[in-house]
DSSP file (Angstrom, degrees, kcal/mol; ACC not computed):
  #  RESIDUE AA STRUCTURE BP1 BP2  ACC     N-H-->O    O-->H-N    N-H-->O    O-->H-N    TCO  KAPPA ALPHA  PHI   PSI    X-CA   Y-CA   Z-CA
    1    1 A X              0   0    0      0, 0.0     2,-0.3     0, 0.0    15,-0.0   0.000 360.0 360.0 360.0 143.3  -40.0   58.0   21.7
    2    2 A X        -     0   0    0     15,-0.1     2,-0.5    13,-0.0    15,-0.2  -0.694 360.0-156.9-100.2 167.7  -41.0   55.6   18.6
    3    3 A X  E     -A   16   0A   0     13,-0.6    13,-2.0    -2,-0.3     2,-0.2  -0.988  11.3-165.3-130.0 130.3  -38.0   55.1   16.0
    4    4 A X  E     +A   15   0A   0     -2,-0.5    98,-3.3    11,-0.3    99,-0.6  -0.752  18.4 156.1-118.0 172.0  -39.7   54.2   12.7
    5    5 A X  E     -AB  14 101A   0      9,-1.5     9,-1.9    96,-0.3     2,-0.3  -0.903  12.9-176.1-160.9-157.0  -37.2   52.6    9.7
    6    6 A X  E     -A   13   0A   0     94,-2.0     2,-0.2    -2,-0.3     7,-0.2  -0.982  32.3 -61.5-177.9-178.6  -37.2   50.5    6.7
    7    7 A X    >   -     0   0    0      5,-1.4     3,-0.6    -2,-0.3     7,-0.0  -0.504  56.9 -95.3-103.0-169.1  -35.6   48.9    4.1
    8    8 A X  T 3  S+     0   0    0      1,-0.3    -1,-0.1    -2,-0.2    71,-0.0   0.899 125.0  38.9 -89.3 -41.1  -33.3   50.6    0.9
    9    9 A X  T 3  S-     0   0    0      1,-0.1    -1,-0.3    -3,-0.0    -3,-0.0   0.716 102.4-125.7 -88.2 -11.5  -37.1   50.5   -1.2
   10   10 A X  S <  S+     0   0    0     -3,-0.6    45,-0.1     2,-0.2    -2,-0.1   0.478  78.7 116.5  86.1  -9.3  -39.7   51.4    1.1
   11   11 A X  S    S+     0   0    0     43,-0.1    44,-2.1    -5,-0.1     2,-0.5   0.654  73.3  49.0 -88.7  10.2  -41.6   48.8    0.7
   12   12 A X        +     0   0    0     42,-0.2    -5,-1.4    63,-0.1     2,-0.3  -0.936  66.1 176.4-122.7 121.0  -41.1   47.5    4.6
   13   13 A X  E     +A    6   0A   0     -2,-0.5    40,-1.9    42,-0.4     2,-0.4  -0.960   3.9 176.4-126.8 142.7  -41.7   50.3    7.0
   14   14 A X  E     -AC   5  52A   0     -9,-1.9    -9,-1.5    -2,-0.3     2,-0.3  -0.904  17.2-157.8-137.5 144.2  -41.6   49.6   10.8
   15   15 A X  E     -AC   4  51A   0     36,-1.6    36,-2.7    -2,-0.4   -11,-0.3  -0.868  19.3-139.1-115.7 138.7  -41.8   51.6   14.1
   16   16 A X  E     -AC   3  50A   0    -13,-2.0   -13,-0.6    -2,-0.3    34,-0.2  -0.440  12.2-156.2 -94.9 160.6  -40.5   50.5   17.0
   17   17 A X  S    S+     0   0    0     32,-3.8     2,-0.2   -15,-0.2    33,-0.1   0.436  74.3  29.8-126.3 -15.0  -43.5   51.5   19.7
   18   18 A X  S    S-     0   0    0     31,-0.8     2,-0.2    28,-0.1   -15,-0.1  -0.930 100.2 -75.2-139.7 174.4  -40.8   51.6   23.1
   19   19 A X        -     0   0    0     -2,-0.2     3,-0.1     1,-0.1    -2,-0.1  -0.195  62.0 -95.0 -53.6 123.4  -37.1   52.2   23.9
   20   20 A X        -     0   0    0     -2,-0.2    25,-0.2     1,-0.2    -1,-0.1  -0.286  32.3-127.3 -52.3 155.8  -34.6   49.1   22.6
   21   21 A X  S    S-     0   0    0     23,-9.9     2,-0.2     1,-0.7    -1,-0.2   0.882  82.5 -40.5 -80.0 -27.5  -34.0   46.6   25.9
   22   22 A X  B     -D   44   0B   0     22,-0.7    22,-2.2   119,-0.1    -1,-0.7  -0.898  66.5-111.6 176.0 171.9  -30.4   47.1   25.1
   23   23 A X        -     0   0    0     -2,-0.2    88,-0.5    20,-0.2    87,-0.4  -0.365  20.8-151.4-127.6  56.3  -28.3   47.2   21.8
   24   24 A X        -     0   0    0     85,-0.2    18,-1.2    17,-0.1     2,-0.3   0.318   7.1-168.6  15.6 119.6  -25.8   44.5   20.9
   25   25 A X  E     -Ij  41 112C   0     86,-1.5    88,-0.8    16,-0.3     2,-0.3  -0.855  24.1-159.6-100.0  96.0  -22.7   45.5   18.7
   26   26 A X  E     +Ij  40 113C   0     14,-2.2    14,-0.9    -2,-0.3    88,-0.2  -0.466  33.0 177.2 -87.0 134.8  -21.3   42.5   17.8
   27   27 A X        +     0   0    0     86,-2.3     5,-0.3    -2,-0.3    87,-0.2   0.744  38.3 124.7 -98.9 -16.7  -18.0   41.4   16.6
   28   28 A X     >  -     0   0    0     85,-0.4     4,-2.9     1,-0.2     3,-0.3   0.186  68.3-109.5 -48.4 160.9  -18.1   37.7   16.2
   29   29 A X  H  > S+     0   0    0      1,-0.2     4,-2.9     2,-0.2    -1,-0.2   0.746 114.4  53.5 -55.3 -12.1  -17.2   36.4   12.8
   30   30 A X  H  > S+     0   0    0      2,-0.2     4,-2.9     1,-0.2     5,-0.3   0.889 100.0  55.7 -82.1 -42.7  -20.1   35.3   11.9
   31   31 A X  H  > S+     0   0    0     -3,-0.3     4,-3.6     2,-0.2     5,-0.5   0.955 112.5  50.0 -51.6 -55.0  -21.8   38.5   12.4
   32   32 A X  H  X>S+     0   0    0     -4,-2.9     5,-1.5    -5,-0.3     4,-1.3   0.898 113.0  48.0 -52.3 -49.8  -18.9   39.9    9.9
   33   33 A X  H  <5S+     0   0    0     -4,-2.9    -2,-0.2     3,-0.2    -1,-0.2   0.898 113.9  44.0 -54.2 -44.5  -19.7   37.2    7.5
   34   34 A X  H  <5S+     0   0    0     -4,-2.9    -2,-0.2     1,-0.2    -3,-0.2   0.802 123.5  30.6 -48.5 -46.7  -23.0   37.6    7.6
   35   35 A X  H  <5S-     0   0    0     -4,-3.6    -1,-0.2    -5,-0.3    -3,-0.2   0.862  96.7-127.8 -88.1 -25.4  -23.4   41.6    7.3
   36   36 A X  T  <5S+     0   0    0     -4,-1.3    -3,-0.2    -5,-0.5    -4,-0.1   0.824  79.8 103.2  69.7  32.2  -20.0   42.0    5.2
   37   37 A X  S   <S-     0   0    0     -5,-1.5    -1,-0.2    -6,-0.2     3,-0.1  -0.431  93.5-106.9-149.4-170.7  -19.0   44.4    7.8
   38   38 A X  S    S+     0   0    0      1,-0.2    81,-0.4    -2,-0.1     2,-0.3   0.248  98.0  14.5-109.7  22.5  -16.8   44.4   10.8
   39   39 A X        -     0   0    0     -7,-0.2     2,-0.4    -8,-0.2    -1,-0.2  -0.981  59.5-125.7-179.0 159.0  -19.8   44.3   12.8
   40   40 A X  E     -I   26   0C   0    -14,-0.9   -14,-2.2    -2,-0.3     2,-0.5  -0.958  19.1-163.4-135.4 105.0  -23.4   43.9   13.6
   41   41 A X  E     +I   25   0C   0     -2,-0.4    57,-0.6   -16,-0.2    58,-0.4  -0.879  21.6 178.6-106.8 109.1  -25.6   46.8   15.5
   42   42 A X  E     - E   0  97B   0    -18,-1.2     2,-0.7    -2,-0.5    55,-0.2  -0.999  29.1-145.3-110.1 175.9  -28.3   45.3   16.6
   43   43 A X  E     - E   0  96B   0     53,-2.5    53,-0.6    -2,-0.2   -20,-0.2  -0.734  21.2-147.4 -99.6  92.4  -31.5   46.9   18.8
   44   44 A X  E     +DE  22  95B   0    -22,-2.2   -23,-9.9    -2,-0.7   -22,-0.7  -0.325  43.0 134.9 -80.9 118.2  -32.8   44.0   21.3
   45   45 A X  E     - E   0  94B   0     49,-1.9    49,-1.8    -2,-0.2     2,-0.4  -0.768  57.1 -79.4-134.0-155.7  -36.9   44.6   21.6
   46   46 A X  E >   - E   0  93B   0     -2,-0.2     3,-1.7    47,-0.2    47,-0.2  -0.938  24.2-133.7-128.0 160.1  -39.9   42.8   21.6
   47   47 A X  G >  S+     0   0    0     45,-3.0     3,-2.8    -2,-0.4    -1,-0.2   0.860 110.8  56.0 -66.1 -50.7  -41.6   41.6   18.4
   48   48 A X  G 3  S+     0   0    0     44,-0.3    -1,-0.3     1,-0.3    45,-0.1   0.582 100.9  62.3 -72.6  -9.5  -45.1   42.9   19.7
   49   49 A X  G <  S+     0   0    0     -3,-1.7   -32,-3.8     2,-0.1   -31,-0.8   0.244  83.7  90.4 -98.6   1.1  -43.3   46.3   20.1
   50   50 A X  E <   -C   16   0A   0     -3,-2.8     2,-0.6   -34,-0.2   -34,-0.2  -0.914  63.7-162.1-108.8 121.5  -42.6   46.5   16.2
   51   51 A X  E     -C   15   0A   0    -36,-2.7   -36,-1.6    -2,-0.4     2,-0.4  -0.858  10.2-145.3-108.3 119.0  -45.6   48.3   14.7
   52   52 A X  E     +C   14   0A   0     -2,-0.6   -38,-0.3   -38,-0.2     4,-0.1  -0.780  29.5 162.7 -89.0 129.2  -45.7   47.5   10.4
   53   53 A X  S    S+     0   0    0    -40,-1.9   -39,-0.1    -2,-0.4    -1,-0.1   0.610  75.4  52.3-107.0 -45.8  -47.0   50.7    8.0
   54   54 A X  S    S-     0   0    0    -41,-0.4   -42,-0.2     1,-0.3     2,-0.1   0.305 112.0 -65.6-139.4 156.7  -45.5   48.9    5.2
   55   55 A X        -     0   0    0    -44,-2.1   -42,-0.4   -45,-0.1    -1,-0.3  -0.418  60.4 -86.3 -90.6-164.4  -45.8   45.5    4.1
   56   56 A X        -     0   0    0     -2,-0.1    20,-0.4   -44,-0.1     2,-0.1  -0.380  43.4-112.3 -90.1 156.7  -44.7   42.4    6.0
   57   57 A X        -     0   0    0     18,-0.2     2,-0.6   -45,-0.0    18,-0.2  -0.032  24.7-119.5 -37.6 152.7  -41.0   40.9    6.0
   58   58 A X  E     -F   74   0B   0     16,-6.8    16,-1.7    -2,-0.1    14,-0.1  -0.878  23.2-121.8-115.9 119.8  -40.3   38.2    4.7
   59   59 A X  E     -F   73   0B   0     -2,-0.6     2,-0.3    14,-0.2    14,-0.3  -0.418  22.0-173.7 -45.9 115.2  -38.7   35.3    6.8
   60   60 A X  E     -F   72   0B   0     12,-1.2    12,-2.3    -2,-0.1     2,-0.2  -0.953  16.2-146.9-122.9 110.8  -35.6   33.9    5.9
   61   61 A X  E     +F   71   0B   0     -2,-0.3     2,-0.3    10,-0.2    10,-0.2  -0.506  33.0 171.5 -75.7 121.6  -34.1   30.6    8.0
   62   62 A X  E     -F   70   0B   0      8,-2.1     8,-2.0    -2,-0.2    -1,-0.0  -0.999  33.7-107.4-133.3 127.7  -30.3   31.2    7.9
   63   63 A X        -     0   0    0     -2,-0.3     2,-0.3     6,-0.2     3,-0.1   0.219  27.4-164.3 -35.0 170.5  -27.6   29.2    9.9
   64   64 A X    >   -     0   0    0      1,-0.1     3,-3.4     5,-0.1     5,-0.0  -0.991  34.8-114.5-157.9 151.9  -25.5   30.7   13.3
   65   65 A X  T 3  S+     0   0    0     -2,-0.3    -1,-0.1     1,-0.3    -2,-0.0   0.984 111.2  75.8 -71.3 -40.1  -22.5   29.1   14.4
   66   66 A X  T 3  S-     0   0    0      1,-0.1    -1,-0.3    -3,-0.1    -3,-0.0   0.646 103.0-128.4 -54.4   7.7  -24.2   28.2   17.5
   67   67 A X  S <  S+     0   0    0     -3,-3.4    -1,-0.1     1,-0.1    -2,-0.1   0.723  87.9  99.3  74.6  16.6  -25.9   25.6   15.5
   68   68 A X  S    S-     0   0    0      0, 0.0    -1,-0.1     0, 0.0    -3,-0.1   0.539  83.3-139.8-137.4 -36.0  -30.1   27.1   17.0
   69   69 A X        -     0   0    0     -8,-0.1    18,-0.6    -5,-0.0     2,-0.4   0.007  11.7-109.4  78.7 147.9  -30.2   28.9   13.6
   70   70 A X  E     -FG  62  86B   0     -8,-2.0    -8,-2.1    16,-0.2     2,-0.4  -0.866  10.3-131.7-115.8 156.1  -31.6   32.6   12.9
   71   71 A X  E     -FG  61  85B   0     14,-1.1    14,-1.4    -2,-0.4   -10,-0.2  -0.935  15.6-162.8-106.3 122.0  -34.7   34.2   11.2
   72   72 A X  E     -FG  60  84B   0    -12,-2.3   -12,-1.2    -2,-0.4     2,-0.4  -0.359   2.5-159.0 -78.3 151.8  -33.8   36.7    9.1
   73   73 A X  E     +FG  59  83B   0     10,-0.5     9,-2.1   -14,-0.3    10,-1.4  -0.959  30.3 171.2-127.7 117.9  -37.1   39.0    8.3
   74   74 A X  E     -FG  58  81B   0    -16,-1.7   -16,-6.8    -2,-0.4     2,-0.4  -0.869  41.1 -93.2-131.1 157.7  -35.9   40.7    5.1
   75   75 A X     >  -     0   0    0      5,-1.4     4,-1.9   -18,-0.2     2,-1.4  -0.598  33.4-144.5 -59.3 116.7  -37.7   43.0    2.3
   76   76 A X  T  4 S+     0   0    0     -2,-0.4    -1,-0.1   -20,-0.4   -17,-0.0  -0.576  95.2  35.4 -83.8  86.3  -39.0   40.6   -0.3
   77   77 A X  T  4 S+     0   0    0     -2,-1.4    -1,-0.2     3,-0.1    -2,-0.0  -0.457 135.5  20.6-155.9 -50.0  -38.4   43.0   -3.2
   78   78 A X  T  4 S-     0   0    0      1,-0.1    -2,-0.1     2,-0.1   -70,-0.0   0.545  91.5-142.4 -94.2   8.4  -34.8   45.0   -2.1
   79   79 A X     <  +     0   0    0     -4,-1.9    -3,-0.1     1,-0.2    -1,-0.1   0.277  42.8 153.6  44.9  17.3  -33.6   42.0    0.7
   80   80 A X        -     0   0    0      1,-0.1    -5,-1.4    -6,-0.1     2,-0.6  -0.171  45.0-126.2 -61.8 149.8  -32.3   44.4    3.1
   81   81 A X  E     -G   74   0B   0     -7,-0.2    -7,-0.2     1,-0.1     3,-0.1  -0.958  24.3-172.5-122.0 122.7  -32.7   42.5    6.7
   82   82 A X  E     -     0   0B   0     -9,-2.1    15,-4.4    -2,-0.6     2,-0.3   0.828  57.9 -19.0 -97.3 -50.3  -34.3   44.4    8.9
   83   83 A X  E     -GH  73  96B   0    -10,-1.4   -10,-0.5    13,-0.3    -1,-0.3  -0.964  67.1-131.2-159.1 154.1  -34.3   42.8   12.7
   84   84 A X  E     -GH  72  95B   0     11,-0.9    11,-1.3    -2,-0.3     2,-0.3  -0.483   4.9-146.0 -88.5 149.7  -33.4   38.6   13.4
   85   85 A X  E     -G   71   0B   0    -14,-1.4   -14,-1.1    -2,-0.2     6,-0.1  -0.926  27.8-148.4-129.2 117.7  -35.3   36.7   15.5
   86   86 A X  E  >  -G   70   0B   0      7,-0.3     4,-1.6    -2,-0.3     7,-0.2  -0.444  27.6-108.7 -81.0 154.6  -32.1   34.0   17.3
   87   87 A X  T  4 S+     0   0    0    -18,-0.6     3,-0.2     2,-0.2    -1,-0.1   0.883 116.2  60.9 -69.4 -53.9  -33.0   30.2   18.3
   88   88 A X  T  4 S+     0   0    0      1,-0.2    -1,-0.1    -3,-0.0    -3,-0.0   0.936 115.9  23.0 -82.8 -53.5  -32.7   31.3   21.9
   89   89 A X  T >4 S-     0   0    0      2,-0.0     3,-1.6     4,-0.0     4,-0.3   0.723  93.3-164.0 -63.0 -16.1  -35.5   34.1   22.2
   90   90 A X  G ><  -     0   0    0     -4,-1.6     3,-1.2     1,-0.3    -4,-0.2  -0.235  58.7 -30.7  49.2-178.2  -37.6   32.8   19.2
   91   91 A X  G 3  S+     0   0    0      1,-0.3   -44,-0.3    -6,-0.1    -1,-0.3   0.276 127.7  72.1 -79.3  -5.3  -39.9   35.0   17.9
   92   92 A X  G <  S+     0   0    0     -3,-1.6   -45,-3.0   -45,-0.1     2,-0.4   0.942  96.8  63.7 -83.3 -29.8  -41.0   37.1   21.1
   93   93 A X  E <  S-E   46   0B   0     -3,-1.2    -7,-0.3    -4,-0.3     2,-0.2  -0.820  71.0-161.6 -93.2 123.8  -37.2   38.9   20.9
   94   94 A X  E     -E   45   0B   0    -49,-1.8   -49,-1.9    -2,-0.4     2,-0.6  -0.743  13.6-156.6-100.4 156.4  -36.3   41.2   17.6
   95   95 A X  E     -EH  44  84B   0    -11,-1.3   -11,-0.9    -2,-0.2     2,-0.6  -0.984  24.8-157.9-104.7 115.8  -32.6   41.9   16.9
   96   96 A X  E     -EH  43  83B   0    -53,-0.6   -53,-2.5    -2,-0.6   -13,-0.3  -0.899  18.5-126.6 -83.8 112.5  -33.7   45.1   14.8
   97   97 A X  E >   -E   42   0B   0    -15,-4.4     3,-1.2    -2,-0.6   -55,-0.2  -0.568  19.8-150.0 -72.5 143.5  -30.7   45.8   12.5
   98   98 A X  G >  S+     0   0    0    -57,-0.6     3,-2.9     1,-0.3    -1,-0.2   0.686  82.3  82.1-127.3 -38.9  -30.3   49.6   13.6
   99   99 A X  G 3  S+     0   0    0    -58,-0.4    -1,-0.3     1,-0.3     5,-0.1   0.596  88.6  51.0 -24.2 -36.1  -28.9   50.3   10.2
  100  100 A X  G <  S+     0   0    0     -3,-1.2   -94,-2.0   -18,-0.2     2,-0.4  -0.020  83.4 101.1-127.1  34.1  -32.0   50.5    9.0
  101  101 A X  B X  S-B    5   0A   0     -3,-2.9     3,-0.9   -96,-0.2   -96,-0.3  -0.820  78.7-119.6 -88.5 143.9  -33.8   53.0   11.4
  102  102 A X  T 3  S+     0   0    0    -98,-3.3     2,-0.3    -2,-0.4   -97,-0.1   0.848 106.5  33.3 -84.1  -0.8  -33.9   56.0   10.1
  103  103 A X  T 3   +     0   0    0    -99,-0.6     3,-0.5     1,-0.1    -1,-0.3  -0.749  65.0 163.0-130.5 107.9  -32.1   57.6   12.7
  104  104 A X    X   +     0   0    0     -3,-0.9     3,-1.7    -2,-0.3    -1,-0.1   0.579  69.5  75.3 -65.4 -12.1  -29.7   55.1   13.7
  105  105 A X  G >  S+     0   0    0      1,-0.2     3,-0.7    -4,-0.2    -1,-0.2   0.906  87.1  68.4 -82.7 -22.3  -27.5   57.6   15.4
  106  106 A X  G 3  S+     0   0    0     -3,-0.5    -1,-0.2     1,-0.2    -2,-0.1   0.724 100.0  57.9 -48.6 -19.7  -30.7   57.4   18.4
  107  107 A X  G <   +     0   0    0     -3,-1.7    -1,-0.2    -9,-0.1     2,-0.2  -0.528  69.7 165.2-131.3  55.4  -29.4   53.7   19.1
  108  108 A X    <   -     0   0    0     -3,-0.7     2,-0.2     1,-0.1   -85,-0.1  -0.578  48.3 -81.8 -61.8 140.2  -25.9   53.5   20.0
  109  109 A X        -     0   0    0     -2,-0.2   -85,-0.2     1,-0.2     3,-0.1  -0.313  23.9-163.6 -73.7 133.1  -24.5   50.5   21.5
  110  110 A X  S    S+     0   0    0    -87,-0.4    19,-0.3     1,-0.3     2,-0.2   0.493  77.6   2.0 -98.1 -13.2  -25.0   49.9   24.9
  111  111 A X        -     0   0    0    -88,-0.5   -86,-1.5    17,-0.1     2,-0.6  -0.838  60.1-133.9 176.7 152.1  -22.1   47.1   24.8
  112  112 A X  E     -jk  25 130C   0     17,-1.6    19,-2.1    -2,-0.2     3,-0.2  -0.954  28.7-174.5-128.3 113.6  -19.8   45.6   22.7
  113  113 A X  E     +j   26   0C   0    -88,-0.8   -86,-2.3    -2,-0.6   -85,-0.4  -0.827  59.4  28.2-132.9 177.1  -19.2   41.7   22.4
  114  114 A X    >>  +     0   0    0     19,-0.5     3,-0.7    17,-0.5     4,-0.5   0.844  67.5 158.3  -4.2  80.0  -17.3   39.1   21.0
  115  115 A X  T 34  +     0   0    0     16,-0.4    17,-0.2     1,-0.2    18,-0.1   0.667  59.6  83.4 -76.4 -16.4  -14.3   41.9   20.9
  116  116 A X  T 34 S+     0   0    0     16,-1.1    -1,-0.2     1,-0.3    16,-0.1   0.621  99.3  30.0 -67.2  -6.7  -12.0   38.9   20.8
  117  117 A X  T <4 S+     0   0    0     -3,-0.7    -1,-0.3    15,-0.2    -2,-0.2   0.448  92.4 130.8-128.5 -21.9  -12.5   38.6   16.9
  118  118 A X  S  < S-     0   0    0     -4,-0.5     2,-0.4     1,-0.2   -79,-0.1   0.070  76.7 -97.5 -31.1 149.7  -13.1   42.6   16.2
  119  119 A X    >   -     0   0    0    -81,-0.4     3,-7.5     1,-0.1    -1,-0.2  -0.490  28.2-126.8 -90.8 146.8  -11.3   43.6   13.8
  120  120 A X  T 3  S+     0   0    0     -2,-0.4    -1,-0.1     1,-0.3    -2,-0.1   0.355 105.2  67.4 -74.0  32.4   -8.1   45.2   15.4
  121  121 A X  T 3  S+     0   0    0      2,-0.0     2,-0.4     0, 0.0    -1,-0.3   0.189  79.0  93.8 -77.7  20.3   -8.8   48.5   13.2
  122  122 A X    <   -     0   0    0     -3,-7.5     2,-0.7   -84,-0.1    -4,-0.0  -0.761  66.2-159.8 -86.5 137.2  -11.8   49.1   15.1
  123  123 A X        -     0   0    0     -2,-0.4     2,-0.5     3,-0.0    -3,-0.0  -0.879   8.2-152.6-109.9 126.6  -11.1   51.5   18.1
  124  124 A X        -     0   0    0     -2,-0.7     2,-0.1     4,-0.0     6,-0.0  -0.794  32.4-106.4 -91.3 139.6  -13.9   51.1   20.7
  125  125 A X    >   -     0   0    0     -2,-0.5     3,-0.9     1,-0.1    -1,-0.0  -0.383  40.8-113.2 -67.7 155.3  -14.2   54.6   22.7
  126  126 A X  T 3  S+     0   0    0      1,-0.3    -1,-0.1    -2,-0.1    -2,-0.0   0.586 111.5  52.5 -98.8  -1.3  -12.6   53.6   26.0
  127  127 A X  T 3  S+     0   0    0      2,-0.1     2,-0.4     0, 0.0    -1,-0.3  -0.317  80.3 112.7-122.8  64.5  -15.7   53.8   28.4
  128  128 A X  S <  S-     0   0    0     -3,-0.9     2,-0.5   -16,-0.0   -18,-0.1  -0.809  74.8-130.0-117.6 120.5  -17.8   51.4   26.0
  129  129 A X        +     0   0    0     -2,-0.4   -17,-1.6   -19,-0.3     2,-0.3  -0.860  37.6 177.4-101.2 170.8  -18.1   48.7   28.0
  130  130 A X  B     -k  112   0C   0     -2,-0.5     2,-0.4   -19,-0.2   -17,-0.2  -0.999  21.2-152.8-160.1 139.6  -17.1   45.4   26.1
  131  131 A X        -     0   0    0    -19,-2.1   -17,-0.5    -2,-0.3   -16,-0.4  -0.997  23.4-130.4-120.5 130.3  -16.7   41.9   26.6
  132  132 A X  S    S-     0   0    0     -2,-0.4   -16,-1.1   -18,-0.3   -18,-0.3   0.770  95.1 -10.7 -41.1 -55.0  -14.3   39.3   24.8
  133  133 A X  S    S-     0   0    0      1,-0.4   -19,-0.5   -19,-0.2     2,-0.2   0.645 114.5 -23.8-114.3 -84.6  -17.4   37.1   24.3
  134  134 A X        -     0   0    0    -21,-0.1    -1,-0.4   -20,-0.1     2,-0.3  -0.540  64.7-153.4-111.5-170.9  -21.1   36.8   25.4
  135  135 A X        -     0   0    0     -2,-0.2     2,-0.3    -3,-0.1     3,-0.0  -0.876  23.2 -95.1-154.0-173.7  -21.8   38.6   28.8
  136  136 A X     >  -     0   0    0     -2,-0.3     4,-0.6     1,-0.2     3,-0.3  -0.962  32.4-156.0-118.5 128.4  -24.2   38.1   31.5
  137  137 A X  H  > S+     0   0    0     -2,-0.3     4,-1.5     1,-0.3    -1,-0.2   0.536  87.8  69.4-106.8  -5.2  -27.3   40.5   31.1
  138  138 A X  H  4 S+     0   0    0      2,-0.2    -1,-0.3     1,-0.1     8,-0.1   0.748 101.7  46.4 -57.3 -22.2  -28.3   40.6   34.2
  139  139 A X  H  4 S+     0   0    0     -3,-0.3    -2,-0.2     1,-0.1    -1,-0.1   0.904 119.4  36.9 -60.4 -62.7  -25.1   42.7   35.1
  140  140 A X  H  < S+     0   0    0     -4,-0.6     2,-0.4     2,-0.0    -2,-0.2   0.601  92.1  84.7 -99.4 -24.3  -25.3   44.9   32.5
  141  141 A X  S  < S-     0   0    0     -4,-1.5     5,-0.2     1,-0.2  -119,-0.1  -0.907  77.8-107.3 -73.7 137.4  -28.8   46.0   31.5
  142  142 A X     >  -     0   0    0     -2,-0.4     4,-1.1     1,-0.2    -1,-0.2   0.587  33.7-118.3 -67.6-174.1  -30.8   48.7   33.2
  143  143 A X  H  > S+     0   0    0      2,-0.1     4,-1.8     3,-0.1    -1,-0.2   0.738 112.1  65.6 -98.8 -10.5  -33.5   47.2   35.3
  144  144 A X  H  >>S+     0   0    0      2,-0.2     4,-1.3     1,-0.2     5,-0.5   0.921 112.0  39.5 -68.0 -69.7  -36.4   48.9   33.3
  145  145 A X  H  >5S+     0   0    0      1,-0.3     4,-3.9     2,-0.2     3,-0.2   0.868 112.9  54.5 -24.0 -56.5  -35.1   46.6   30.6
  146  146 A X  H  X5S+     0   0    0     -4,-1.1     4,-2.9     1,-0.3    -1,-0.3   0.898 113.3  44.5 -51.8 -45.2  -34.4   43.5   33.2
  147  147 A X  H  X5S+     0   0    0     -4,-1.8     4,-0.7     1,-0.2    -1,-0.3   0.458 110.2  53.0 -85.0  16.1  -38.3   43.8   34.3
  148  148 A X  H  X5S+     0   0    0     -4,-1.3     4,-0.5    -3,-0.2    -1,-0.2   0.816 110.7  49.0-111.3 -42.0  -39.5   44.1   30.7
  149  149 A X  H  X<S+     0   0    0     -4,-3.9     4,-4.7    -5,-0.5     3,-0.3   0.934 113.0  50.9 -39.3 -58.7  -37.5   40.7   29.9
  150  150 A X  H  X S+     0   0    0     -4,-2.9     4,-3.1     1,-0.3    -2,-0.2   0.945 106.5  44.1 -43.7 -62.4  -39.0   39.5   32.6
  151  151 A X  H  X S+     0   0    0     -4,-0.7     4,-2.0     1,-0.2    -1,-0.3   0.712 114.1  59.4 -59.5 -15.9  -42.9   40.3   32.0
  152  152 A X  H  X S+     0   0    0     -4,-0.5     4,-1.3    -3,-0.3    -2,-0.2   0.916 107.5  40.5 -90.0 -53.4  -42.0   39.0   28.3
  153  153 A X  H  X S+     0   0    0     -4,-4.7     4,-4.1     2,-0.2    -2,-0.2   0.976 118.5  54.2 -56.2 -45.3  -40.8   35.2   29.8
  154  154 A X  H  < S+     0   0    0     -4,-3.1    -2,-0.2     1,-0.3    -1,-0.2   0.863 110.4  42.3 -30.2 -65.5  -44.0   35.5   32.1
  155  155 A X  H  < S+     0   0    0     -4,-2.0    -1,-0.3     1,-0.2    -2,-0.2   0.583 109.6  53.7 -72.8 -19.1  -46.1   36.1   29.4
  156  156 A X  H  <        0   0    0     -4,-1.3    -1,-0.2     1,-0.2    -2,-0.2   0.810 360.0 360.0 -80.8 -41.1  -44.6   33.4   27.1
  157  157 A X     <        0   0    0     -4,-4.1    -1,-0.2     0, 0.0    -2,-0.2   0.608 360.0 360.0 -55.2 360.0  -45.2   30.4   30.1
């Protein structure tokens, strides 16, 4: 099933062309600073798996506490940030901000990490799994996912 979105103006339209590999809800602070929010939904695919109707993003190089740096791909005319590309996947992995699909409710988080910084008036539903920081993804994503990671490093060597 494809999930199309966009940004607030329209002038960025996207479909995603497969299933997210998995879906990050993130707590760290940074994520919070960054969104204003007590959190950050995003939908981990691959870049070649985002199909543009719309015109193109625009790239914006933004710090990350880890020091690797982010690129932001935002709407140049309403800035909405539409999906990250993180210093450790580079461009082949999109964070697709989930927010801006137009039905986000399709993309629920498949885990919830850095809880250790959530803000304590979020209640996580109690079989959500969650981890205090990063987690290990072999553990925790399906194997469709695992072998699609996989074909992705393959293809990058």
């Amino acid at each position: 099933m494809a999930h199309g979105g966009g940004c607030a103006c329209g002038r960025v339209r996207y479909k995603l062309e497969d299933e997210p590999l998995f879906v990050h809800c993130c707590h760290c602070r940074w994520c919070q600073r960054e969104t204003g929010s007590a959190f950050a939904l995003n939908a981990l695919i691959e870049t070649d798996r985002i199909a543009l109707s719309g015109d193109a993003p625009e790239p914006v190089e933004t710090p990350t506490s880890s020091g690797r740096g982010q690129t932001v791909l935002r709407c140049p005319d309403c800035r909405i940030a539409l999906w990250s590309h993180y210093g450790g996947a580079g461009a082949l992995v999109a964070f697709v901000r989930v927010g801006t699909l137009d039905n986000p409710d399709a993309c629920p988080p498949s885990i919830h990490i850095y809880t250790e910084s959530k803000q304590p008036w979020v209640a996580l539903p109690p079989e959500a799994p969650a981890v205090a920081t990063y987690y290990d993804w072999r553990a925790h994503w399906p194997a469709a996912s695992i072998a699609r990671r996989e074909a992705l490093r393959r293809d990058a060597s």
